[in-house]
C-alpha positions in Angstrom: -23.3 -47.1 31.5 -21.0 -45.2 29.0 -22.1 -44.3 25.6 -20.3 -45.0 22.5 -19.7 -41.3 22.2 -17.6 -40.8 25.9 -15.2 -43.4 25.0 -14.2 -41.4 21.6 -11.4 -39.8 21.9 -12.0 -35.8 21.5 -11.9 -33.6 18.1 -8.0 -32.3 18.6 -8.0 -29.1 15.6 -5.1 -28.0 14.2 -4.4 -25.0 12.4 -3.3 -25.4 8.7 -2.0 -22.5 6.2 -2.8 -23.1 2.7 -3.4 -21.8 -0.5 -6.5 -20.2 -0.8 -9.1 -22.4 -3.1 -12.8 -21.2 -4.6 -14.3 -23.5 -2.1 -13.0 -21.1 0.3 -15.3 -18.1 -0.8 -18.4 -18.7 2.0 -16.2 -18.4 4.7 -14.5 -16.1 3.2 -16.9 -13.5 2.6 -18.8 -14.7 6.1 -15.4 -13.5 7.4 -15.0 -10.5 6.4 -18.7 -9.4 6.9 -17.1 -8.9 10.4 -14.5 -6.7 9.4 -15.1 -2.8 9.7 -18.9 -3.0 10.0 -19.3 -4.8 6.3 -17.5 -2.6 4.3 -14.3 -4.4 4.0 -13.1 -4.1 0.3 -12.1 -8.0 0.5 -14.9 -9.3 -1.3 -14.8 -7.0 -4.2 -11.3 -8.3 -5.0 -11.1 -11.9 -4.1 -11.9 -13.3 -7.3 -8.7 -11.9 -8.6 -6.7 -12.4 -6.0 -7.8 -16.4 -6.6 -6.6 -16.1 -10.3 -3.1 -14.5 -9.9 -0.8 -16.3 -10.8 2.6 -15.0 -9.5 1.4 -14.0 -5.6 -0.2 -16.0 -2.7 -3.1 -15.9 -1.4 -3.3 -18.0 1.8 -6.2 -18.9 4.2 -5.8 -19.9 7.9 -8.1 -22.8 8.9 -8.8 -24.8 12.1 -11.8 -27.1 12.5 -12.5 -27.1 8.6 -13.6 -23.2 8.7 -11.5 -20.5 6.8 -10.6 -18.1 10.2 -7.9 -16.0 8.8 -6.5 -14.4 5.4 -3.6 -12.7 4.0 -2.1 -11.5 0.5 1.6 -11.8 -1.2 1.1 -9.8 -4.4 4.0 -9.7 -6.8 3.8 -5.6 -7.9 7.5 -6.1 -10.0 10.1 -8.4 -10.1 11.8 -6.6 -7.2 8.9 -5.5 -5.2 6.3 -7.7 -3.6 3.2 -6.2 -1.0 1.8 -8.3 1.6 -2.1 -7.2 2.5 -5.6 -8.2 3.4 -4.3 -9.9 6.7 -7.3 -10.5 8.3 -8.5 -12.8 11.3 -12.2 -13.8 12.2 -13.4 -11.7 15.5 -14.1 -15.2 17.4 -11.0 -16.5 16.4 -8.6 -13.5 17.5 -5.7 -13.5 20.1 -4.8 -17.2 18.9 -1.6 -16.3 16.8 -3.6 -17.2 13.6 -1.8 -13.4 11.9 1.7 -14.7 13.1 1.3 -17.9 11.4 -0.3 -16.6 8.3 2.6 -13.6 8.3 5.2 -16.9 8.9 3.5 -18.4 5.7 3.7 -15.9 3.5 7.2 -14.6 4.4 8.3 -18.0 3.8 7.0 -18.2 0.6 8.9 -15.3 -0.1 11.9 -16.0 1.3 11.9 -18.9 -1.2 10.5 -17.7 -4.4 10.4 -13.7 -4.0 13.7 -11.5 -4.2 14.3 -7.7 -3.9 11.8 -6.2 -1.0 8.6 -6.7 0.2 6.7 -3.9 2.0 3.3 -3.9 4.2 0.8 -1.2 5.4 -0.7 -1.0 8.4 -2.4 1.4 10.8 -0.5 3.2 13.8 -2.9 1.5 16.2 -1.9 -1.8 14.8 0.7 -2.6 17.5 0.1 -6.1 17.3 1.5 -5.9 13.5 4.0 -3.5 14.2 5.4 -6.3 16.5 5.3 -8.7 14.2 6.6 -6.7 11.2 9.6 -6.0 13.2 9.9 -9.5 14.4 10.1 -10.9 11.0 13.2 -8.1 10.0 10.8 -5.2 8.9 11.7 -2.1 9.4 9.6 1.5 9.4 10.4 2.5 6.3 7.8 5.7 6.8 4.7 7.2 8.2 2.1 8.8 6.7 -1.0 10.9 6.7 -4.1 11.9 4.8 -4.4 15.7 4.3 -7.4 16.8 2.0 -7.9 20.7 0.7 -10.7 21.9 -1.7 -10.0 22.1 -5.6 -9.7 25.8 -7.5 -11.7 26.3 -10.0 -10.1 27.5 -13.4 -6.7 27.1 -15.0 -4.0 24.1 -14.0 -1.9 26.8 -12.9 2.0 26.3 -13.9 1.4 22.2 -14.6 2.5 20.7 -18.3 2.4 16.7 -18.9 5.2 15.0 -18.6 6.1 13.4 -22.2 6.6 10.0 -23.6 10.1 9.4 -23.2 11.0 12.1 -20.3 10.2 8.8 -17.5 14.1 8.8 -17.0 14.7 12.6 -16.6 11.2 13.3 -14.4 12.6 10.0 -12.3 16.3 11.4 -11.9 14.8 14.9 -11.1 12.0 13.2 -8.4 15.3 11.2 -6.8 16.8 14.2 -6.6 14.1 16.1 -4.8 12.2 12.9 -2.7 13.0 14.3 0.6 11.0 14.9 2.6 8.1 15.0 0.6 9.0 10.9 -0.8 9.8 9.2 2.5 12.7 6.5 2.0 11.9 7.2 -2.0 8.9 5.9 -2.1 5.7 6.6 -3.8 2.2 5.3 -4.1 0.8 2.9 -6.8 -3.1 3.0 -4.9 -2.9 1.8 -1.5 0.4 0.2 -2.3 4.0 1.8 -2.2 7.2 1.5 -4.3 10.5 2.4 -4.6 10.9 5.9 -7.2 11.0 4.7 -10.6 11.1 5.6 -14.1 9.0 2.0 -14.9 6.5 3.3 -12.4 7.0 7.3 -13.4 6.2 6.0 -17.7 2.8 4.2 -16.0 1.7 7.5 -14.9 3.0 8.9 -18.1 0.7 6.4 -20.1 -2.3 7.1 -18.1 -1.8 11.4 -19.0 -1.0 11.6 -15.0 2.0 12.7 -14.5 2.9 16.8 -14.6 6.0 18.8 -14.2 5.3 21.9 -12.4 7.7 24.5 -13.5 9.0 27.4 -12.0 9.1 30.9 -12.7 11.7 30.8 -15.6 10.1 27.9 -17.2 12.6 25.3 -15.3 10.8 22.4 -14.0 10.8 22.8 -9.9 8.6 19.6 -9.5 7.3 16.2 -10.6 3.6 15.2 -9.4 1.9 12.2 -10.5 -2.0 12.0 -9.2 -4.9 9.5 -9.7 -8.5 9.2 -9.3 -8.9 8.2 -5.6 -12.8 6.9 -5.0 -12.2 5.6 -1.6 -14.8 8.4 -0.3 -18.1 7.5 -2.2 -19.2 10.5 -1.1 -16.6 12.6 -3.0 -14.8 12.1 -5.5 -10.4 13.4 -5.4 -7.7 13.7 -6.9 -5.0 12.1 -5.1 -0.9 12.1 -5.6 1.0 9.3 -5.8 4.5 11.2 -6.1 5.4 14.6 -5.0 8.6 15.7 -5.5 9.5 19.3 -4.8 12.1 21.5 -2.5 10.2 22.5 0.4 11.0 26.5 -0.3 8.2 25.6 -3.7 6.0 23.1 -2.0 2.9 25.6 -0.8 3.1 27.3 -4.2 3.1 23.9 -5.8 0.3 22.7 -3.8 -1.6 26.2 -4.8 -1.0 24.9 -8.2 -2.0 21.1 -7.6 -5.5 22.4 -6.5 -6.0 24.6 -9.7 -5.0 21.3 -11.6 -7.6 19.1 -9.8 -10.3 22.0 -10.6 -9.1 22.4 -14.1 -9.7 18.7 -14.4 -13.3 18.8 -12.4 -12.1 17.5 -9.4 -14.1 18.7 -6.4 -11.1 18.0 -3.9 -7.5 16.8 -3.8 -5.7 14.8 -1.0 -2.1 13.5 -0.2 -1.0 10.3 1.6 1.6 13.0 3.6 4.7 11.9 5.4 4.4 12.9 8.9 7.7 15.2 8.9 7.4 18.8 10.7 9.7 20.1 8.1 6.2 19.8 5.8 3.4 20.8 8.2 3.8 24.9 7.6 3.6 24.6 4.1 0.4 22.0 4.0 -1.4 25.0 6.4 -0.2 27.6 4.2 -1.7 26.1 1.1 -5.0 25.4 2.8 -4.5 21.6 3.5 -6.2 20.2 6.2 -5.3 16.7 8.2 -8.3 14.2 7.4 -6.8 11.4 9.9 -6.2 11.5 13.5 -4.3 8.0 13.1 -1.2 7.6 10.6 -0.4 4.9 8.1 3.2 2.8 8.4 4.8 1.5 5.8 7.3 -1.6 6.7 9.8 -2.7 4.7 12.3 -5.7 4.4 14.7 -6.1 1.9 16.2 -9.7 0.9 19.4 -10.3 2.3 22.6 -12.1 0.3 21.7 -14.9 2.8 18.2 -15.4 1.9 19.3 -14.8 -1.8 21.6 -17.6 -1.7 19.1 -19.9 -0.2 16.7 -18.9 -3.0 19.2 -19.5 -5.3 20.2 -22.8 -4.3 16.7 -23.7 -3.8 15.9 -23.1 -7.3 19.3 -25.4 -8.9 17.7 -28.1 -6.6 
């Protein structure tokens, strides 16, 4: 005899992107107890990625269970960042990252404007394919070199003053390759295009330096920050080098005197992966910390996509 249960018809899921909503954190943190032995940084920054206001923060979810996660973050009004993509282990090799990439990008492609960049690992094929799918390109790759601070004076650094955000940007424009791949430069683990808006942040923080040269002439711009990734040791990390490459190991001399000076027991440097660079990081006693690299992808709105945006928003 059959039972009222075989002649139900069976549980058909469907997966469903979505804003992300405070009943979400369980999962969410269940999630990414999975990811990278416990130690994801997730966690420590969902609350606020819940409360801001102009990004998305999407969730993936089949069956009633949060399986996946990803970021848009607004950084300017021309520069957006897509991260924390994640996807739960038992749930992986479903498409759930394409659809939540497809969510995102759509939002975008509707509200954002300007360009919108992403970070991922070399080994990340999978998002490498589905950057380029979506009209990224690989805007640079890059490296983390470390070398040990000099104890004593900050060698031939002076601040960079209120007001000189326009000349140290011109001068950094001037000078970003190779040492600023596509002219960008680091805000954290986020990148942006060179600019004096970002440059007078720096400024305002008393972390940003022109190195000057023998006659007094500034040669470089160099804006650092306190990088506390390592528990174990603490760094002082650039955001923006700027120098010619005939200055760059006497610069980077100078850049580990500056980190002693300030009581820094190391310095490192998100480096682009050019061998134009590689003899001068050796010279100066830099050492590559990574046997991977770090890409950065890049898409840049289109007048097509503007003029959908635009006509989307007089509707």
């Amino acid at each position: 005899m059959l039972s009222p249960e075989s002649l139900r018809p069976p549980q058909i899921f469907r997966l469903v992107c979505r804003p992300a909503l405070p009943k979400d954190t369980p999962d969410v943190l269940e999630l990414t107890s999975k990811i990278w032995e416990g130690h994801d940084y997730i966690p420590s920054v969902w609350v606020d990625w819940l409360h801001d206001p102009e990004g998305l923060l999407a969730v993936a979810e089949f069956g009633g269970r949060v399986v996946g996660l990803s970021k848009l973050t607004r950084l300017s009004p021309s520069e957006w960042w897509v991260e924390g993509l994640r996807v739960h282990p038992e749930y992986e090799g479903r498409g759930i990252a394409s659809h939540l990439h497809d969510y995102l990008m759509d939002h975008w492609q509707h509200n954002g404007s300007g360009a919108i960049r992403l970070a991922t690992a070399s080994f990340r094929k999978a998002v490498h394919h589905l950057s380029l799918r979506s009209g990224f390109h690989k805007a640079a790759e890059l490296t983390q070199y470390v070398a040990g601070a000099i104890p004593g004076r900050s060698g031939r650094f002076t601040p960079v003053g209120a007001g000189e955000e326009i000349e140290a940007a011109d001068f950094a424009l001037r000078h970003a390759s190779p040492t600023c791949p596509s002219g960008l430069m680091s805000i954290g683990w986020q990148w942006v295009a060179l600019s004096a808006e970002w440059i007078a942040q720096a400024v305002a923080r008393g972390q940003a330096w022109w190195w000057q040269g023998d006659d007094g002439e500034p040669r470089a711009v160099l804006l650092v920050q306190h990088d506390d990734e390592d528990e174990a040791t603490d760094k002082l990390r650039i955001q923006l080098l700027a120098c010619p490459l005939e200055d760059l190991v006497a610069c980077l001399g100078d850049y580990r005197r500056l980190a002693g000076s300030l009581g820094y027991p190391q310095v490192s440097w998100m480096t682009p992966l050019d061998p134009a660079l590689e003899p001068a990081l050796l010279e100066a006693d830099f050492q590559r910390d990574w046997d991977d690299s770090l890409f950065i992808f890049e898409k840049k709105e289109d007048s097509s996509s503007a003029g959908d945006a635009a006509l989307g928003q007089a509707v």
